[in-house]
PDB file of N, CA, C and O in Angstrom, chain B, residues numbered from 101:
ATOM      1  N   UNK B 101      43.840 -33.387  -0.318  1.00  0.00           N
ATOM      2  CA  UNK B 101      42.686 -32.648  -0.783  1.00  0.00           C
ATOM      3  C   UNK B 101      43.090 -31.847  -2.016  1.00  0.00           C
ATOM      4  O   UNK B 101      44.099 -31.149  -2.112  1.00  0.00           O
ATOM      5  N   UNK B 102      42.191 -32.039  -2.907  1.00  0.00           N
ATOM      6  CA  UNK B 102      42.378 -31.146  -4.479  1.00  0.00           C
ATOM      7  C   UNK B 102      42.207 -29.833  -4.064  1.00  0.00           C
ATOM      8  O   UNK B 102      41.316 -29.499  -3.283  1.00  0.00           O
ATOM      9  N   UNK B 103      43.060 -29.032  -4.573  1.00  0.00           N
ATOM     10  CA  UNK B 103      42.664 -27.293  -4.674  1.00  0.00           C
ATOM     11  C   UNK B 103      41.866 -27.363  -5.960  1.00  0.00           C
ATOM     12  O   UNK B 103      42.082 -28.191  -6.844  1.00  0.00           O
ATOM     13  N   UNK B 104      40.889 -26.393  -5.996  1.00  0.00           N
ATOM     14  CA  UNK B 104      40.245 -25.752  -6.792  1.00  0.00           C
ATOM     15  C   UNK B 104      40.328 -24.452  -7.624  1.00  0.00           C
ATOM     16  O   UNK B 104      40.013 -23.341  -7.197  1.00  0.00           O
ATOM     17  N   UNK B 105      40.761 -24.709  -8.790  1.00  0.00           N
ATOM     18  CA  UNK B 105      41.613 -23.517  -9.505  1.00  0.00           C
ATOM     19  C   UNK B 105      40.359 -23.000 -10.683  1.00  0.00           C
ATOM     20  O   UNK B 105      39.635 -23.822 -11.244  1.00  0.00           O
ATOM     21  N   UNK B 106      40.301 -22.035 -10.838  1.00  0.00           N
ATOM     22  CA  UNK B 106      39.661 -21.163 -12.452  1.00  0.00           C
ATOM     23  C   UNK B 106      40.963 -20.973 -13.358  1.00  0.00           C
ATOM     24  O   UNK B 106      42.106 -20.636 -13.048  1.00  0.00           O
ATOM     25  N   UNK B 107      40.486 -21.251 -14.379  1.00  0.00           N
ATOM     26  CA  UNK B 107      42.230 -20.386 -15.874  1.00  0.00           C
ATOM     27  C   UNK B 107      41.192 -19.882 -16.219  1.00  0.00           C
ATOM     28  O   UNK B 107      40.058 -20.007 -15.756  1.00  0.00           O
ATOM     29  N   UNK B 108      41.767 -18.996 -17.479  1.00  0.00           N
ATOM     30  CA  UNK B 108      41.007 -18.597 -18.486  1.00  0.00           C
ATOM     31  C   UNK B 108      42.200 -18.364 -19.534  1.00  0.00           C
ATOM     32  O   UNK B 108      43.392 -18.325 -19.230  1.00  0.00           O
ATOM     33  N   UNK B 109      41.808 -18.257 -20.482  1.00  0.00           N
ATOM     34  CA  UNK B 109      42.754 -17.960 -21.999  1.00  0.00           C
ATOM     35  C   UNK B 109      42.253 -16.642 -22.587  1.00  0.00           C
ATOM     36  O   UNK B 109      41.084 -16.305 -22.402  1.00  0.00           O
ATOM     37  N   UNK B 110      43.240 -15.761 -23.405  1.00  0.00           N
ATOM     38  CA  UNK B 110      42.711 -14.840 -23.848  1.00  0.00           C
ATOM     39  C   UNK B 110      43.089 -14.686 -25.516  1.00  0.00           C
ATOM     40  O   UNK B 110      44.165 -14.227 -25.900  1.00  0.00           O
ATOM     41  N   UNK B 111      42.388 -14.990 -26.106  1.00  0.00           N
ATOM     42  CA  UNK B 111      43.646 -14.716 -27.940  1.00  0.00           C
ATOM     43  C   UNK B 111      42.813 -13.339 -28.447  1.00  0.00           C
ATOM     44  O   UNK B 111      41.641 -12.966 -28.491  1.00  0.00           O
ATOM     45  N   UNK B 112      44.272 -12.766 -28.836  1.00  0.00           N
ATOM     46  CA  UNK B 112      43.427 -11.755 -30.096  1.00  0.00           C
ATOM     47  C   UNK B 112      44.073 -12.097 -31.608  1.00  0.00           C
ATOM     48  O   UNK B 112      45.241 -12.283 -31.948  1.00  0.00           O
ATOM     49  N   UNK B 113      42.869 -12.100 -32.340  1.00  0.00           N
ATOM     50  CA  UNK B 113      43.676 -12.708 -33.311  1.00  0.00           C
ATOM     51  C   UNK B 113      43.248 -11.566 -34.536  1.00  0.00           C
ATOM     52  O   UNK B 113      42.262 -11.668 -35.266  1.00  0.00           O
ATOM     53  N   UNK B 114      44.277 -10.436 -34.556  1.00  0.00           N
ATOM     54  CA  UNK B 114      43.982  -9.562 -35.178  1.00  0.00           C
ATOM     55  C   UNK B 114      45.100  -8.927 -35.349  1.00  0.00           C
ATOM     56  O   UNK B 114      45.694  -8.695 -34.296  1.00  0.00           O
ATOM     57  N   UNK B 115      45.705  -8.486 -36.498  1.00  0.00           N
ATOM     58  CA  UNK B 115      46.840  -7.206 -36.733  1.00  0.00           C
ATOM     59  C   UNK B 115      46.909  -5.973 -35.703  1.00  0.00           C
ATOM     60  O   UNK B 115      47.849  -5.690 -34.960  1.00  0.00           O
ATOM     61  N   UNK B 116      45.831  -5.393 -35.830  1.00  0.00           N
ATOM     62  CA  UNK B 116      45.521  -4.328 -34.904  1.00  0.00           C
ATOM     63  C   UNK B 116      46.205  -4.489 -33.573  1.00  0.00           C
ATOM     64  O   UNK B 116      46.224  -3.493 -32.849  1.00  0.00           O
ATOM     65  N   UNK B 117      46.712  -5.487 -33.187  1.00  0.00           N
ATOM     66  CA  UNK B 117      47.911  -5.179 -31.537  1.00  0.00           C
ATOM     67  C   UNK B 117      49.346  -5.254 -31.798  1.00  0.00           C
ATOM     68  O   UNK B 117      50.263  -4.951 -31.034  1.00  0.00           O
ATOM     69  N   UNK B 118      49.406  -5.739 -33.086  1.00  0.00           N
ATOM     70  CA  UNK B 118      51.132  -5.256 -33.484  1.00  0.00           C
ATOM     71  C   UNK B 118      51.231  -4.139 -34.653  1.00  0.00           C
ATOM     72  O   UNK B 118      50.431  -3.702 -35.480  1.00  0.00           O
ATOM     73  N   UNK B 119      52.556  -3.887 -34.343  1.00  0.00           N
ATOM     74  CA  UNK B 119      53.526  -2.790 -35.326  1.00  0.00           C
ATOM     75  C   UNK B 119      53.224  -3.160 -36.095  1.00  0.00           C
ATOM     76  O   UNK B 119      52.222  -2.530 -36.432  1.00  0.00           O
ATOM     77  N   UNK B 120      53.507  -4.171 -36.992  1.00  0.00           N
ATOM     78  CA  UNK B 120      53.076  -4.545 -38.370  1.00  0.00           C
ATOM     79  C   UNK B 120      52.055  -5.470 -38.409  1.00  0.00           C
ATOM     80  O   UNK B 120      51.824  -6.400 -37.636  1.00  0.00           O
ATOM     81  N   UNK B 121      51.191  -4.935 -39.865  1.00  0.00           N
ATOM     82  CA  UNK B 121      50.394  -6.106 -40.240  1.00  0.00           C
ATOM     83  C   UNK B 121      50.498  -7.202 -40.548  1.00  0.00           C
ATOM     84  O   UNK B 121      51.663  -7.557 -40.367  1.00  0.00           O
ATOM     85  N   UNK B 122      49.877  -7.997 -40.943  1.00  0.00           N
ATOM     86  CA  UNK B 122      50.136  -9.297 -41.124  1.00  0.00           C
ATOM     87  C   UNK B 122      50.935  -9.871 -42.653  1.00  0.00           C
ATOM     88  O   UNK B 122      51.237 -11.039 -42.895  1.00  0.00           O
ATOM     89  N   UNK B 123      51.179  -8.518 -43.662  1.00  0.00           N
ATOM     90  CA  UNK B 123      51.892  -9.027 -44.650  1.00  0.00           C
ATOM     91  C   UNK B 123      53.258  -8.345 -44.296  1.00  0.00           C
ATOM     92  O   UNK B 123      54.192  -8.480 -45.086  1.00  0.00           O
ATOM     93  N   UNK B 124      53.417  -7.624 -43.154  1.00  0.00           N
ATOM     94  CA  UNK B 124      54.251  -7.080 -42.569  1.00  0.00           C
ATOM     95  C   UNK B 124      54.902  -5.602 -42.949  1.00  0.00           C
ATOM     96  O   UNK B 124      56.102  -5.332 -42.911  1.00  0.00           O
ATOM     97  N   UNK B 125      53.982  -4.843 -43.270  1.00  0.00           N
ATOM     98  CA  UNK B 125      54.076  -3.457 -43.692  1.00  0.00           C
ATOM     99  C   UNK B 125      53.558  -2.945 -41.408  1.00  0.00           C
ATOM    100  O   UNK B 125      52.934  -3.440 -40.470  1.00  0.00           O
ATOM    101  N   UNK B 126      54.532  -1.502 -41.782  1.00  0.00           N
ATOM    102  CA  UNK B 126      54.188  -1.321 -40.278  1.00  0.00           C
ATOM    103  C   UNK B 126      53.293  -0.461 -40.562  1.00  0.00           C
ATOM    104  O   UNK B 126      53.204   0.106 -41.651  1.00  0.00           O
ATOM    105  N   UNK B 127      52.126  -0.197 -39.040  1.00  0.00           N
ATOM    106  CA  UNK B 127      50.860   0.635 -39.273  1.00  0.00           C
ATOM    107  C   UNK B 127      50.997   1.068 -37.898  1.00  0.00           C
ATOM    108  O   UNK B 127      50.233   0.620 -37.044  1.00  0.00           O
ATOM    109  N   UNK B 128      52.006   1.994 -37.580  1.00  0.00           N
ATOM    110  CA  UNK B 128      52.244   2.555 -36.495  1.00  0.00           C
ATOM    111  C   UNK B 128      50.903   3.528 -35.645  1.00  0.00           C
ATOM    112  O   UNK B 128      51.078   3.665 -34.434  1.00  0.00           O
ATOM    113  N   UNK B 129      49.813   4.079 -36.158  1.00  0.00           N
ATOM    114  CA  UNK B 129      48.691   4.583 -36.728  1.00  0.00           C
ATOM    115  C   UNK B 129      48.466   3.979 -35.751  1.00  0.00           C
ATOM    116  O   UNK B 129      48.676   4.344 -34.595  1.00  0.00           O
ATOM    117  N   UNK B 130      47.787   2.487 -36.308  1.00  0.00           N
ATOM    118  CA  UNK B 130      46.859   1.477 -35.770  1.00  0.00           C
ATOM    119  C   UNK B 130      47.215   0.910 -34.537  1.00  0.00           C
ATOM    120  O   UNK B 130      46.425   0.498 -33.688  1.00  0.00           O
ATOM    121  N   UNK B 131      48.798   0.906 -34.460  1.00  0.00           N
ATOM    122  CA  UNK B 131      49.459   0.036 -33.361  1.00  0.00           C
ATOM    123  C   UNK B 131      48.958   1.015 -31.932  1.00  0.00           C
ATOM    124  O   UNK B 131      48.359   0.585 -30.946  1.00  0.00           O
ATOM    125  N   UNK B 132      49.357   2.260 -32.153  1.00  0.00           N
ATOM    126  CA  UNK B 132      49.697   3.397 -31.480  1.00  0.00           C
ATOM    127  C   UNK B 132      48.079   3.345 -30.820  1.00  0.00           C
ATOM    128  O   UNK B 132      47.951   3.322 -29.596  1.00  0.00           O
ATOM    129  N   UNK B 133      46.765   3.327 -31.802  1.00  0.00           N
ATOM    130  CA  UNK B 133      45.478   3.399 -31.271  1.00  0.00           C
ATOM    131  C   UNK B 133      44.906   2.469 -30.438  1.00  0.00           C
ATOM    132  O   UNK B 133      43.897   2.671 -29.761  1.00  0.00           O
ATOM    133  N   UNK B 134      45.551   1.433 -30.481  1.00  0.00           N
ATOM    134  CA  UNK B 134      44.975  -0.278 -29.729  1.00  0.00           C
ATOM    135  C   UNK B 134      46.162  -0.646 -28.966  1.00  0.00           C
ATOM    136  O   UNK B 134      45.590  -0.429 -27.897  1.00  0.00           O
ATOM    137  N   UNK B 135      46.925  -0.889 -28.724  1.00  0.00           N
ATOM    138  CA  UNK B 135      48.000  -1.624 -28.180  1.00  0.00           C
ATOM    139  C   UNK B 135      48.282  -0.848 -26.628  1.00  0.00           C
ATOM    140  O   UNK B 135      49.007  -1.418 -25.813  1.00  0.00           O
ATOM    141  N   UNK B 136      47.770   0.233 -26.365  1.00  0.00           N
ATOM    142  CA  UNK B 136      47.516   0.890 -25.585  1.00  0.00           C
ATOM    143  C   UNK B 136      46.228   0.402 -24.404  1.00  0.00           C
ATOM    144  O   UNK B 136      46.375   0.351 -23.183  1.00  0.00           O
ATOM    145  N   UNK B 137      45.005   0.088 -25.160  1.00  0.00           N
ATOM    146  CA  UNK B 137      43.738  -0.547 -25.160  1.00  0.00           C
ATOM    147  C   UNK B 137      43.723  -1.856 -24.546  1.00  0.00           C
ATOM    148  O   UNK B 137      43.279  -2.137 -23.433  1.00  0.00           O
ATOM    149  N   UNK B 138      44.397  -2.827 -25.621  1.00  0.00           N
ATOM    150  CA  UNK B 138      44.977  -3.966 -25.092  1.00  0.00           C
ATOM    151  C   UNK B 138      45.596  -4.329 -23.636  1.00  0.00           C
ATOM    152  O   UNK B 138      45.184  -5.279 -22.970  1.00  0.00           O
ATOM    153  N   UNK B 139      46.776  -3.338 -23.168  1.00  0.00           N
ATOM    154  CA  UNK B 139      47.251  -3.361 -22.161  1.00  0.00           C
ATOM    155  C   UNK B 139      46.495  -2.787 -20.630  1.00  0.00           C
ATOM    156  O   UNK B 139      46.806  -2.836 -19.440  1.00  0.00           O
ATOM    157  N   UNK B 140      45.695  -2.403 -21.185  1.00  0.00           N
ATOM    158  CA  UNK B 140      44.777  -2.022 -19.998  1.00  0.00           C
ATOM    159  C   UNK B 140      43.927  -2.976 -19.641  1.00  0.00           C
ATOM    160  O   UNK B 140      43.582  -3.323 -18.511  1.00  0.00           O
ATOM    161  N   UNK B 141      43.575  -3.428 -20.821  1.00  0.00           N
ATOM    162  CA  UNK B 141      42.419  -4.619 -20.514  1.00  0.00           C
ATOM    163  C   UNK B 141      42.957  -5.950 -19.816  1.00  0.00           C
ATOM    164  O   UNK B 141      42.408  -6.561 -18.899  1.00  0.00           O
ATOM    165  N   UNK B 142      44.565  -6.367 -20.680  1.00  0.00           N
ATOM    166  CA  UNK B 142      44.916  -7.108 -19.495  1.00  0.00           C
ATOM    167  C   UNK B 142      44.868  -6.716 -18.066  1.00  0.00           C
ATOM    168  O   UNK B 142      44.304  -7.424 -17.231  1.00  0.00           O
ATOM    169  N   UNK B 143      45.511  -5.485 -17.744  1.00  0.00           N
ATOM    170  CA  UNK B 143      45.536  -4.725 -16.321  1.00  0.00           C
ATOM    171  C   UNK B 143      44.728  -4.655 -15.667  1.00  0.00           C
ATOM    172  O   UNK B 143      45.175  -4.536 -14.527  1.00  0.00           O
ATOM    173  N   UNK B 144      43.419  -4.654 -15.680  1.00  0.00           N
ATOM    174  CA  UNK B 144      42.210  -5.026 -15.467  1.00  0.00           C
ATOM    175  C   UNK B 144      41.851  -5.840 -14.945  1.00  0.00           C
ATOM    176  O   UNK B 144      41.433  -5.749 -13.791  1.00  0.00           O
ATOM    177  N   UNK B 145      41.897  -7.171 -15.769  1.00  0.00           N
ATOM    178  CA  UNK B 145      41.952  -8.661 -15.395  1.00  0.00           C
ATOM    179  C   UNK B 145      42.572  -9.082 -14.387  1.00  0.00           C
ATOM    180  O   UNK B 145      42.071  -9.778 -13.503  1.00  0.00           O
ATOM    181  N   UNK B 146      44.013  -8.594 -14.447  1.00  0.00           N
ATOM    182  CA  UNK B 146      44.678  -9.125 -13.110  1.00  0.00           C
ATOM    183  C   UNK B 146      44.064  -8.243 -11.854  1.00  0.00           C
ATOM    184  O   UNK B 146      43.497  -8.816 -10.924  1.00  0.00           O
ATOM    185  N   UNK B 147      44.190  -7.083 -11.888  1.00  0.00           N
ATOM    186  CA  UNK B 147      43.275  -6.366 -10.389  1.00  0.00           C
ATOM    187  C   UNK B 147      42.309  -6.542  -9.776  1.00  0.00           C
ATOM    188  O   UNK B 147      42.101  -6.533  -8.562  1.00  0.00           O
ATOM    189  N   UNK B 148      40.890  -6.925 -11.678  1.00  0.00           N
ATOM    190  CA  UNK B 148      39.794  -7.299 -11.346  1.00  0.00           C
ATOM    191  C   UNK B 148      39.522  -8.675 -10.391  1.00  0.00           C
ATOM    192  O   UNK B 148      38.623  -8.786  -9.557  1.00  0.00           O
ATOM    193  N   UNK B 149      40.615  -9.764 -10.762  1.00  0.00           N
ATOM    194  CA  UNK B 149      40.109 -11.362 -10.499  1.00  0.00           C
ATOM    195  C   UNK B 149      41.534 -11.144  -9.852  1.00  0.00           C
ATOM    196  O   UNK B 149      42.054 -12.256  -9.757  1.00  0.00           O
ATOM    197  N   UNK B 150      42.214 -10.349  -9.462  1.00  0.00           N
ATOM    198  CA  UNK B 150      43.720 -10.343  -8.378  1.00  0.00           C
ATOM    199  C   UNK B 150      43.877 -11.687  -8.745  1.00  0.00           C
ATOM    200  O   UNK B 150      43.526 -12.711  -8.160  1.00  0.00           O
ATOM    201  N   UNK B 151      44.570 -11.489 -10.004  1.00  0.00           N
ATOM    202  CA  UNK B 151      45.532 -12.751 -10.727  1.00  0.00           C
ATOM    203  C   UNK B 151      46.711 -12.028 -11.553  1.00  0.00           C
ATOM    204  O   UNK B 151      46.497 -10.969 -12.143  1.00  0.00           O
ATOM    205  N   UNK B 152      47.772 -12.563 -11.560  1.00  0.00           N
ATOM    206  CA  UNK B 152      48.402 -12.435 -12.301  1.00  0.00           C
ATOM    207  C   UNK B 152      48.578 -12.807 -13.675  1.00  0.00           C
ATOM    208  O   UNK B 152      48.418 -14.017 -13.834  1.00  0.00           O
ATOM    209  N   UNK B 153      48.871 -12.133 -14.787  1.00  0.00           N
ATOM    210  CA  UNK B 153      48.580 -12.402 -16.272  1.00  0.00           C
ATOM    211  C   UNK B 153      49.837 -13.354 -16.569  1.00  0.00           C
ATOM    212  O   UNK B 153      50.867 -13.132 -15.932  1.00  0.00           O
ATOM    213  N   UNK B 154      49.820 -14.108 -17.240  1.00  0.00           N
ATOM    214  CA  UNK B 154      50.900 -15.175 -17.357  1.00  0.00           C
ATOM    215  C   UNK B 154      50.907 -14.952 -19.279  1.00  0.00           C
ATOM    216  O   UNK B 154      49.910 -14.901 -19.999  1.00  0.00           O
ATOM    217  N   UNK B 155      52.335 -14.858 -19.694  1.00  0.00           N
ATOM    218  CA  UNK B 155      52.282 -14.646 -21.194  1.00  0.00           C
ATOM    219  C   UNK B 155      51.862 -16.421 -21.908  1.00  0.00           C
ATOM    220  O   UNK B 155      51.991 -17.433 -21.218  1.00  0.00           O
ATOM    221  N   UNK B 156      51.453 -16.441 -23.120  1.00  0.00           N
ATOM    222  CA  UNK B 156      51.512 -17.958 -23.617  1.00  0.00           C
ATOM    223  C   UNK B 156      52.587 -17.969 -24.513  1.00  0.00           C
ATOM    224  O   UNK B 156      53.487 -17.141 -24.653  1.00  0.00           O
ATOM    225  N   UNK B 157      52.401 -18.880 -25.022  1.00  0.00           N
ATOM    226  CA  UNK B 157      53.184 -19.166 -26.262  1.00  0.00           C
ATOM    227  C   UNK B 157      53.226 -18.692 -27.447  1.00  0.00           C
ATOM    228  O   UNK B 157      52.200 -18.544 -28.112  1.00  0.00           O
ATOM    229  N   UNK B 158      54.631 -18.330 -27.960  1.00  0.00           N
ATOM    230  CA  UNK B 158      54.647 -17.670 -29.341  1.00  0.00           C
ATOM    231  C   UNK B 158      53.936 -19.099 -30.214  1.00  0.00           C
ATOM    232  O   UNK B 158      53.900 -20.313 -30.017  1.00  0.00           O
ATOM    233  N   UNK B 159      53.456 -18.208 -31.192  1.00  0.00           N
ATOM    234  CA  UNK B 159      52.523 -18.588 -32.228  1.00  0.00           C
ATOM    235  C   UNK B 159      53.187 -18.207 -33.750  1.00  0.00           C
ATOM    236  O   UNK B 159      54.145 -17.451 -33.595  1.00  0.00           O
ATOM    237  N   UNK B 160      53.030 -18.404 -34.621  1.00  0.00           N
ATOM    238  CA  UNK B 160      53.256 -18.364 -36.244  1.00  0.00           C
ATOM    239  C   UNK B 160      52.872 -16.816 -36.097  1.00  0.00           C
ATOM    240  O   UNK B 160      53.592 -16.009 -36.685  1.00  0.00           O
ATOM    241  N   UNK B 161      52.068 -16.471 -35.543  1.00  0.00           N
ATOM    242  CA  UNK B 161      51.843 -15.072 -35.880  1.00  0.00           C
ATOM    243  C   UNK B 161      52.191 -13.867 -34.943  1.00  0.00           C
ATOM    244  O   UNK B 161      52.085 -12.695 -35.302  1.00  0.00           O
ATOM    245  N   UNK B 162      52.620 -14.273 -33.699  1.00  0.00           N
ATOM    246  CA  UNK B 162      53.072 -13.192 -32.742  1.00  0.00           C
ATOM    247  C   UNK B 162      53.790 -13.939 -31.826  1.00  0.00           C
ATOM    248  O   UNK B 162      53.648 -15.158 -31.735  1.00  0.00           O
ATOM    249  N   UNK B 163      54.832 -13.060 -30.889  1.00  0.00           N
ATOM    250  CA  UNK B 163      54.984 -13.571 -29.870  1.00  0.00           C
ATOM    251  C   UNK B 163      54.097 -12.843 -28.342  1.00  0.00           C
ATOM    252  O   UNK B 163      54.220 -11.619 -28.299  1.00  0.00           O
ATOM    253  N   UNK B 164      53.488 -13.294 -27.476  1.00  0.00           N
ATOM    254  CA  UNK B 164      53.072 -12.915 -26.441  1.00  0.00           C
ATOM    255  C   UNK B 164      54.113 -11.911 -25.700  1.00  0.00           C
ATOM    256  O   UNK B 164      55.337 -11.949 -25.828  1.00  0.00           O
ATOM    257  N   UNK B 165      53.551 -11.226 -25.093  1.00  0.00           N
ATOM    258  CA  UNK B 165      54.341 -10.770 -23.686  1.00  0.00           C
ATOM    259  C   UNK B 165      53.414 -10.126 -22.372  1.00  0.00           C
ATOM    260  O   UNK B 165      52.196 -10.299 -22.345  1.00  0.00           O
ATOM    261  N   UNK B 166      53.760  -9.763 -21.855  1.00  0.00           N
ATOM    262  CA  UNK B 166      53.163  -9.542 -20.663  1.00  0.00           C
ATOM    263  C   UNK B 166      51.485  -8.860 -20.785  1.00  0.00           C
ATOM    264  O   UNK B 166      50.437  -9.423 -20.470  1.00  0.00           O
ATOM    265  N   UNK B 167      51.691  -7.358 -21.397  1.00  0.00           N
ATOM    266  CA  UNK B 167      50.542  -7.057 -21.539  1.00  0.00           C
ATOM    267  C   UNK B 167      50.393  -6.596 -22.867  1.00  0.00           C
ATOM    268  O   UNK B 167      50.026  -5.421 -22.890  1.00  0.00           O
ATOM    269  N   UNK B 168      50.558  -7.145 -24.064  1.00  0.00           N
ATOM    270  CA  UNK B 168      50.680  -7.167 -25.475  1.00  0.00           C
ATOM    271  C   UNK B 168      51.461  -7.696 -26.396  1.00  0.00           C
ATOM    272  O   UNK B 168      51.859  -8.670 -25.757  1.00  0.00           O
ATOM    273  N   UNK B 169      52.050  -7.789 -27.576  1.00  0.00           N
ATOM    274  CA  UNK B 169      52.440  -8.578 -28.136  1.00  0.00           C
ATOM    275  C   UNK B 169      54.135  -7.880 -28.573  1.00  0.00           C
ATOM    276  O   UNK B 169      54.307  -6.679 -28.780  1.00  0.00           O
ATOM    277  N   UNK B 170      55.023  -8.716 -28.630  1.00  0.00           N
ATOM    278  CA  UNK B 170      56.214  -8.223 -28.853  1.00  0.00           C
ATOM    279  C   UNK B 170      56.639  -7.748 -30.039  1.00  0.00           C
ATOM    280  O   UNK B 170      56.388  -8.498 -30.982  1.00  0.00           O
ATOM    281  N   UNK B 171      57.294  -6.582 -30.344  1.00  0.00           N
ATOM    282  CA  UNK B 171      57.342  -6.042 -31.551  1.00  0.00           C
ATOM    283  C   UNK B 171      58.456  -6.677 -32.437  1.00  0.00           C
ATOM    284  O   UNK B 171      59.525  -6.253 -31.998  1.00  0.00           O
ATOM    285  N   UNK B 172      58.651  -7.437 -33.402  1.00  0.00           N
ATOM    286  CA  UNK B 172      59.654  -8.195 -34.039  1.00  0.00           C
ATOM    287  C   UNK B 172      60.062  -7.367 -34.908  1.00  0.00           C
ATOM    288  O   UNK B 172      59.522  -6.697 -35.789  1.00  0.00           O
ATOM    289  N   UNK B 173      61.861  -7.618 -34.254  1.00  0.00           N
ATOM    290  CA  UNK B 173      62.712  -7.415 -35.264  1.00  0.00           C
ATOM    291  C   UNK B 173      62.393  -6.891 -36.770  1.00  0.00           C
ATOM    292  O   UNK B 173      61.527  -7.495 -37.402  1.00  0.00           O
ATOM    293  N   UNK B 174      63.090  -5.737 -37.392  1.00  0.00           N
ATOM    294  CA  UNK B 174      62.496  -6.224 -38.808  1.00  0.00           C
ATOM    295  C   UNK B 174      63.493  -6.295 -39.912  1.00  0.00           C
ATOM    296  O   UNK B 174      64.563  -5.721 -39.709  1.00  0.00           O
ATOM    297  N   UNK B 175      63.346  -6.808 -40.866  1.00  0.00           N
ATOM    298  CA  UNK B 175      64.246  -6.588 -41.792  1.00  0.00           C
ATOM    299  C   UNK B 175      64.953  -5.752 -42.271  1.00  0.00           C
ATOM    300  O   UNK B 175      64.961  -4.614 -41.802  1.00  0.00           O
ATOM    301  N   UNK B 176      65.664  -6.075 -43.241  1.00  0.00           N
ATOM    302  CA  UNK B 176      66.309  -4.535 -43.920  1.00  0.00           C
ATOM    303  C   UNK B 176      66.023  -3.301 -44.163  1.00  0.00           C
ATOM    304  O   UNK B 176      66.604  -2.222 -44.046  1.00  0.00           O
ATOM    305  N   UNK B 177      64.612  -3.808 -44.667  1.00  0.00           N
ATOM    306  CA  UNK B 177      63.571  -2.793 -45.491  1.00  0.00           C
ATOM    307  C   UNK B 177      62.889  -2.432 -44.510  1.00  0.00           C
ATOM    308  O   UNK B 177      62.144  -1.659 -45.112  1.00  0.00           O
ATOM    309  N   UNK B 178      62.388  -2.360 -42.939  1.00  0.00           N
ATOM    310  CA  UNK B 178      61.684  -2.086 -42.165  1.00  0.00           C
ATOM    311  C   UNK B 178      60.785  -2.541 -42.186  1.00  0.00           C
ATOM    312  O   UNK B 178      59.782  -1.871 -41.939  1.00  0.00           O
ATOM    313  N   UNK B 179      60.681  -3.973 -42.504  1.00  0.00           N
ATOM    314  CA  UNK B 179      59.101  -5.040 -43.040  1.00  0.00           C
ATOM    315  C   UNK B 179      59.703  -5.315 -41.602  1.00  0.00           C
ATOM    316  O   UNK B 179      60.689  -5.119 -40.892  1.00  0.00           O
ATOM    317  N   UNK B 180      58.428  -5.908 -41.649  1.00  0.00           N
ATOM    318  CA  UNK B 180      58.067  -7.248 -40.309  1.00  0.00           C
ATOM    319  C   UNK B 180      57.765  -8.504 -41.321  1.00  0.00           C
ATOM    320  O   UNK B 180      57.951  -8.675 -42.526  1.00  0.00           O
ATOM    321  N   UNK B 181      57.256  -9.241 -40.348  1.00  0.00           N
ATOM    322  CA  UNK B 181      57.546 -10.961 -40.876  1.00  0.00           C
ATOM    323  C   UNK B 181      55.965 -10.937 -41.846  1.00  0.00           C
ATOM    324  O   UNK B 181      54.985 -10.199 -41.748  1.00  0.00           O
ATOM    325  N   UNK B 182      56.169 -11.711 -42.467  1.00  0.00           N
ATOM    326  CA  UNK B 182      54.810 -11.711 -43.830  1.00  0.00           C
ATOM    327  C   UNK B 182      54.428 -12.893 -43.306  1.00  0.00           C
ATOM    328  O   UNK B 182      55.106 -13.916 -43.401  1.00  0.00           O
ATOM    329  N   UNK B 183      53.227 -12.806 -42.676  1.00  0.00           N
ATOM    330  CA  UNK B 183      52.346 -13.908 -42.351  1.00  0.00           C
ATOM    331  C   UNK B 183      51.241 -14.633 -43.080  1.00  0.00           C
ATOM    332  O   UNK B 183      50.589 -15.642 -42.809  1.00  0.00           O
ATOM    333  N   UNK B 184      51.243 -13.806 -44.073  1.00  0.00           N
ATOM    334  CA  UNK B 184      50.073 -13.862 -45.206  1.00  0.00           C
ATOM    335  C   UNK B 184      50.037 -15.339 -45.462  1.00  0.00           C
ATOM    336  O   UNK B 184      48.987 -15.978 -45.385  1.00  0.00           O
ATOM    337  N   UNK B 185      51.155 -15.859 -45.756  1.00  0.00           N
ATOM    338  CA  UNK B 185      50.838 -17.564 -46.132  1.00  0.00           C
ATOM    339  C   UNK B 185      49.991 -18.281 -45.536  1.00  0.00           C
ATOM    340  O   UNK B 185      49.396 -19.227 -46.052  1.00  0.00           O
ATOM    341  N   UNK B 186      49.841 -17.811 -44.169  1.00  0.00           N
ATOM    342  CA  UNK B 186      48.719 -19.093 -43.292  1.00  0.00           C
ATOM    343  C   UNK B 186      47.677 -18.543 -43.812  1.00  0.00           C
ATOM    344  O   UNK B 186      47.044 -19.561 -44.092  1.00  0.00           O
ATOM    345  N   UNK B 187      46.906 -17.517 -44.213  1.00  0.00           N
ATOM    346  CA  UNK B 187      45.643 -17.234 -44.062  1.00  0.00           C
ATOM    347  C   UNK B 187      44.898 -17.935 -45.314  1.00  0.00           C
ATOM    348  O   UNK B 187      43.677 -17.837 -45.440  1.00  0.00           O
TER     349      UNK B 187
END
């Protein structure tokens, strides 16, 4: 007999949940106001639908983690990674 499963996916596809923006200047500001936000809302999800949040796959533009996005390494200069090329 088949079990019967629900997924769901969640993307944010916005600067606003990491340290740096997307040409990779940091906006600690912005991070500090949402990334907070973010993590609740996952927290939510799992209590609301008693599921556990499962991270996805790093992407060109972030890596996932549990309940927000991982803060990368940065360079010399305190840049983050310049993503600007894909857009």
């Amino acid at each position: 007999m088949d079990k019967f499963g629900v997924w769901g996916m969640l993307w944010v596809m916005h600067d606003i949940w990491s340290y740096y923006d997307f040409s990779g200047q940091p906006h600690p500001e912005v991070y500090n106001n949402n990334a907070s936000r973010l993590a609740s809302v996952l927290k939510k999800i799992e209590t609301s639908l008693d599921v556990e949040i499962e991270e996805g796959e790093p992407t060109y533009f972030a890596t996932p983690e549990k309940y927000g996005i991982l803060t990368p390494t940065t360079e010399a200069e305190g840049l983050g990674f310049d993503a600007t090329d894909r857009f």
